[in-house]
Phi, psi and omega in degrees: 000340211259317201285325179284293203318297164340289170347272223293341124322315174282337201271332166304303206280338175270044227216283187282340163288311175318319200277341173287308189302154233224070192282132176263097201256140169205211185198147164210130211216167161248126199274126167264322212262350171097359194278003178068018175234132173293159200235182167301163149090337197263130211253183175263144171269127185261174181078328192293132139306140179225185182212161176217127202045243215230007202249320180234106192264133173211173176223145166295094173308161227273018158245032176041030174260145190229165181187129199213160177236138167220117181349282187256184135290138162191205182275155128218145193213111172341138147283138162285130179274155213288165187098342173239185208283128162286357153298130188307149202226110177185171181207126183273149181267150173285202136300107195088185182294138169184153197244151182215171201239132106270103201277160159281151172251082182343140141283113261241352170253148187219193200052187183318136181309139170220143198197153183240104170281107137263187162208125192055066194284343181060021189310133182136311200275293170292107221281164167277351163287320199275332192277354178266340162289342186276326192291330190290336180287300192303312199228056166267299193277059165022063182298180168308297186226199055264157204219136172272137179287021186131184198014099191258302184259169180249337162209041163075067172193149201295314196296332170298317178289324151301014224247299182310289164328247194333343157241026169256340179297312169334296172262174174238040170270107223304091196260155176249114195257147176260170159285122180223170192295334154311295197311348216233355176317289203263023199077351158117011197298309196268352155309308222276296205315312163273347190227022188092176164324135198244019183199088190209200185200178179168138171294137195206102191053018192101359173216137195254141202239153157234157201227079177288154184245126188297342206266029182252159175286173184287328191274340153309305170299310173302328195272029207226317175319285205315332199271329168306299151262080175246323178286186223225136212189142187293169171214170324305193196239131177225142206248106147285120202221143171305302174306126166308194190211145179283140176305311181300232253277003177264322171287359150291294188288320193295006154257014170249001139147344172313088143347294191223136184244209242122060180268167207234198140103295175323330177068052197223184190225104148206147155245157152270094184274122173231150172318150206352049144180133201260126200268140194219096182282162223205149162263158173308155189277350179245353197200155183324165173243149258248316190253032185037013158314137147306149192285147181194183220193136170269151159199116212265137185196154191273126135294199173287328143300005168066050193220124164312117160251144197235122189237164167267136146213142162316164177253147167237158167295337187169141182003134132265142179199110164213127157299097174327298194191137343286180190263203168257150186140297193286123183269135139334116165242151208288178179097172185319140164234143156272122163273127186243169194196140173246133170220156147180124124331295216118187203261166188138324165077066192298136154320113195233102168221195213214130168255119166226133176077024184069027169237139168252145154225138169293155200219130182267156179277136184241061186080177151070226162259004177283154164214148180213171168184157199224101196255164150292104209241155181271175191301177144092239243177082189256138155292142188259139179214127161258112176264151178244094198245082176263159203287015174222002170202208222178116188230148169235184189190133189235143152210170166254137132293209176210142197238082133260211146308073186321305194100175191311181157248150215268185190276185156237027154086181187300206149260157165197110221240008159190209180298130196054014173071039210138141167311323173293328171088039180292349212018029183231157179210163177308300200298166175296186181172075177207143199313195333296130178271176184218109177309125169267345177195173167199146178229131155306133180289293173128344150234211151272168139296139121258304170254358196235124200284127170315152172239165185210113184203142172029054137095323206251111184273146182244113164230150189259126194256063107070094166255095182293326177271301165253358199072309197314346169276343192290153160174202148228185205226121181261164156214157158300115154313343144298323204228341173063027163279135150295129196252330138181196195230108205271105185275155191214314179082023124215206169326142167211114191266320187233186231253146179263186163238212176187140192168113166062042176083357163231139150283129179240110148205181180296128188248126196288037176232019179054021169248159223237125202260074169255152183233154165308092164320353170234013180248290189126357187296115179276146207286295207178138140230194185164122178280091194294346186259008153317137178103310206257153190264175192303333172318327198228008157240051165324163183209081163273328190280124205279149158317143156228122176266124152211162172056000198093026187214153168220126176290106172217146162184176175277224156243357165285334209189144160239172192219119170249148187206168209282138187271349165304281198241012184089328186320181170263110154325290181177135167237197165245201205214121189289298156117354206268104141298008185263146178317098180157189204196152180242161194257357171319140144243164187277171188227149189226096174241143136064021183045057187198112110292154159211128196250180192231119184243039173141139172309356184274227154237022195319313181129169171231137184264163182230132196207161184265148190268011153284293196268325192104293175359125189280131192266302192216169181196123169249117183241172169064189180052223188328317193280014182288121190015045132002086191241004215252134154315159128328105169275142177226125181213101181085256209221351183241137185256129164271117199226137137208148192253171165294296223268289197280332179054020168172093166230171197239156174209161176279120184286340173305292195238014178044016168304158172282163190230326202204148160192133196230103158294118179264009173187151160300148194249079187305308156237145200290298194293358187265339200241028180279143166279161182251344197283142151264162188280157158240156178260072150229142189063048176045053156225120138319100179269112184274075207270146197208103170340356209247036195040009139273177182224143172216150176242118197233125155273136206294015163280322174242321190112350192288116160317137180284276190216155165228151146258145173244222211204163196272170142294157189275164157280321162262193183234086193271009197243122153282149201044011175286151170276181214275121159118359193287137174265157222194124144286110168222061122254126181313114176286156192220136146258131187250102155078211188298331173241151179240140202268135168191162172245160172230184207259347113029298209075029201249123148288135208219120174250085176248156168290134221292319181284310207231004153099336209276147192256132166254130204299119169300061178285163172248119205277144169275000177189103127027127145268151182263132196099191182024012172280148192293151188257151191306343180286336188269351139327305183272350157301334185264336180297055169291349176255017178294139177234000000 
């Protein structure tokens, strides 16, 4: 009896599947006129795939008709095949029989795919005026498509997702929406309602894309690859996905036919090189990324190799176009000179020259936002003109210079031989620094600067370079220090985010893929490295944080593990265990006084830690508060450790036992993550120089925490704050004092020189002809720039 009850169940539930299911008869056709009927002229398209949800796969036969059973209501949907607009094309089905039209769009971009990666756009959080001012910028030369990589919404709802149709009305550029973990509050309802399928693929310029849904298991995704290139299909094949990827699912797809991936979530600008296949995380499109990327955008296109290339741009308040060097102004010495210029727009690959004397010369891009070329400029006081020409506007930038004699060049001065010029981090020295100064060079990078600051040893500037697009440009960079000639460029093929060091005969510094480098400061040969992320997957070994050298040893590490290691030779010393998990990374190095460290062992909320700088041994341990995404180093002076955080943004600890002493909040803190500082502080003359994501600068005294004086700041041209909007004004570089004043950049682009006591601002001339001798060197100068881009 038991066995017929059972029976006769199973025989109800396939009863009621059968009686739901649907046969879907359809077209897939090419729409010219848009009404979404096939019409006169317009013909049926054969071959095309079509799918209903992710499960039941067919092709259109040579009268473009299709017949498909479908279970339930659901989706069905067109792959689009290459030659038409790659925006989803689908229709929900009822319940029983029914026939439908999909129509196709001719596409309105032709040859190798060029396409614009975006990411987290958050609408709701982001008004749709601010995401339409980014798009007008972003997505002007009409590529094949573009697409946000997730969080499309801020919470999953039908007006955000119109927010989006609205502020997308602006181009006719074709869009591809991904799925993200915003989008998904409700389960993906007011995606699928606005956008389709939250899982589908389609051809594009010769390369085929899939558009995974995070909220699927890996074997979903493996049986939705397989069945999907089963069909006939472009190469390579590239996977859009919200989530980054785990070393284990990134070696799925790439045996499952994936090339290339594209993700989001992190808010973060990194690649990942893993065996045959490459990850490209993408920062947000409106506002900094989590890892202080300016907010930006990829933009990708197939060579001739059948290969991804990948280029980069800032988002700007409005053109840039300036002349780098000279400044205005500037005397010259006569003979070839190099002119450098920041331009950056948007995408398009603006035409750039540079007129002097009614003679143009094209001035080439050499990474970043740079262009440079090298004139012969004529004697006396010539104007100068930079035009910047892309394919819907036009920008100049004029100076006059000056052509003589210079004079000698000044000596270069002391060392500063890692972050803030010490383990302890004081950022400070004795000696002077005060205007008027005189640019002696400026060099193209091959990229940016962003968190990490140039070192200056034996005559030679270090600077660590930044690759927003492919990496392949990431490394570090020696110069001459006199002449700012290249001596050469130690490629890493991805990031070098933060100030290298100089110890035991190697420049030491970081690759954000978290192996830790040294090299011959005068070959470029490498010594030793070692990859503190062994083991851990990739996913979680970011290295944004500079080495700290003391004694013949350097302290670094991640969020699996810190490390002290030999500086000689690289070896392992001792490490700990970081306690940290999150995709991401702190810009912390550890600080070393008086044989006590304390390091920061993840942006999360893992803690800062106190070690003995022998042994490792854990002294002390502060979790949670102060220690909350933590990015500013540790300062150490005497018996006090200095921090500053989100929640106190200015606190003093016992460096013995890391009980509190002082803390002080120096603004309302409206969102923690939009106003965390990135700046380590500088120290001298028992006053703490604060820089603060929050439009100020503070001089705090290290006795109490009682404010000096403060200053604030200009608006940025770009947008460097997560989740901040457009216009914020911002410190996000380590400050230095020289003597009576302390030195800063603001995110502004303003070099800014006040006196050290009261805060009164000293005017930053640039003197036109040089006195010989005594200048101050040009490395402590580059020191303070750390947010240049």
């Amino acid at each position: 009896m038991m066995i017929s009850v059972r029976f006769l169940t199973v025989l109800g539930l396939l009863w009621a599947g059968t009686a739901s299911a649907g046969t879907v008869t359809g077209t897939v056709f090419v729409d010219l006129n848009g009404d979404g009927k096939l019409g006169p002229g317009e013909a049926p398209v054969a071959g095309v795939v079509v799918v209903y949800e992710a499960s039941v796969w067919t092709q259109t036969d040579a009268a473009g008709r299709f017949s498909l059973v479908a279970p339930v209501a659901g989706i069905v949907w067109a792959r689009i095949p290459d030659g038409y607009s790659p925006e989803p094309v689908w229709t929900n089905v009822p319940l029983g029989d029914v026939d439908v039209a999909l129509p196709l769009r001719p596409a309105a971009a032709t040859g190798p795919v060029r396409f614009i990666a975006t990411a987290d756009s958050h609408l709701g959080m982001i008004s749709t005026l601010e995401t339409q001012k980014v798009l007008e910028q972003a997505v002007v030369t009409a590529p094949h498509f573009w697409t946000v990589l997730g969080d499309v919404s801020d919470a999953s709802v039908d007006a955000q997702m119109a927010m989006l149709n609205a502020a997308r009305a602006m181009t006719t550029a074709p869009f591809v929406p991904v799925l993200g973990n915003h989008d998904a509050y409700d389960g993906g309802a007011a995606f699928r309602k606005a956008f389709g399928p939250t899982q589908r693929s389609f051809d594009s310029g010769g390369v085929h894309f899939i558009i995974l849904d995070i909220q699927k298991p890996a074997a979903d995704a493996h049986a939705f690859i397989q069945k999907d290139l089963g069909y006939p299909h472009g190469d390579p094949v590239v996977a859009f996905q919200h989530y980054p990827l785990t070393d284990a699912y990134a070696a799925q797809l790439a045996s499952w036919g994936v090339s290339y991936a594209f993700t989001a979530h992190t808010h973060s600008n990194r690649i990942v090189h893993r065996p045959d296949i490459t990850e490209y995380a993408t920062e947000p499109l409106t506002f900094g990324g989590l890892d202080w990327t300016p907010a930006g955008y990829r933009v990708v296109s197939l060579d001739a190799r059948g290969r991804l290339h990948v280029d980069h741009h800032t988002v700007v308040a409005e053109p840039v176009v300036e002349l780098v060097h000279p400044r205005p102004g500037l005397c010259l010495a006569s003979g070839d000179v190099r002119i450098v210029a920041a331009v950056e727009g948007g995408p398009g690959d603006p035409d750039v020259t540079l007129t002097v004397g009614g003679k143009r010369y094209p001035m080439a891009a050499t990474g970043g936002w740079t262009y440079q070329v090298r004139v012969a400029l004529p004697a006396g006081a010539p104007d100068l003109e930079v035009e910047a020409v892309w394919p819907t506007r036009s920008q100049t930038a004029q100076v006059t210079a000056c052509v003589k004699d210079t004079g000698d060049l000044p000596p270069v001065g002391p060392t500063w031989t890692q972050l803030q010029g010490s383990a302890d981090h004081h950022g400070a020295i004795r000696e002077p620094l005060a205007p008027p100064m005189w640019q002696l060079w400026a060099r193209p990078t091959g990229g940016h600067i962003l968190e990490g600051s140039p070192i200056v040893a034996d005559g030679v500037v270090f600077v660590g370079v930044v690759d927003l697009a492919a990496g392949d440009r990431g490394g570090l960079l020696a110069l001459d220090a006199r002449t700012g000639g290249t001596l050469w460029h130690f490629p890493t093929g991805v990031s070098v985010r933060n100030a290298p060091a100089v110890a035991a005969g190697h420049v030491i510094f970081a690759s954000d893929d978290g192996v830790v480098h040294a090299v011959d400061p005068a070959t470029a040969l490498e010594a030793w490295s070692v990859d503190i992320g062994l083991g851990v997957d990739d996913l979680y070994t970011w290295l944004y944080a500079a080495p700290t050298v003391s004694g013949g040893v350097v302290y670094i590490g991640n969020e699996a593990r810190f490390f002290a290691l030999d500086a000689a030779t690289g070896a392992e010393l001792w490490s700990f265990p970081g306690g940290d998990t999150i995709p991401s990374t702190t810009l912390a190095a550890a600080g070393l006084g008086g044989g006590i460290g304390v390091s920061v062992v993840g942006r999360g909320r893992a803690g800062i830690v106190g070690w003995d700088a022998g042994s490792g041994t854990s002294l002390w341990k502060i979790s949670g508060g102060v220690a909350t995404a933590l990015n500013a180093s540790p300062v150490i002076d005497g018996d006090r450790v200095y921090l500053s955080g989100w929640d106190a943004h200015a606190c003093a600890v016992d460096l013995l036992t890391g009980l509190p002493v002082w803390q002080m909040s120096l603004y309302a803190d409206p969102y923690d993550l939009v106003y965390v500082p990135t700046a380590t502080p500088a120290l001298a003359n028992g006053v703490l120089y604060v820089p603060t994501p929050h439009s100020e600068f503070y001089a705090v005294d290290a006795g109490s925490g009682a404010v000096r004086w403060m200053i604030g700041a200009d608006p940025s041209v770009i947008r460097p704050l997560p989740y901040g909007r457009a216009g914020h004004a911002a410190y996000l570089g380590s400050p230095a004092v020289a003597g009576s004043l302390v030195w800063f950049g603001g995110a502004d682009g303003k070099l800014r020189a006040l006196d050290a006591a009261t805060g009164d601002e000293v005017l930053v001339k640039i003197r036109r002809k040089p006195s010989r001798g005594g200048l101050h060197p040009i490395g402590k100068v580059l020191q303070v720039l750390q947010r240049a881009t």
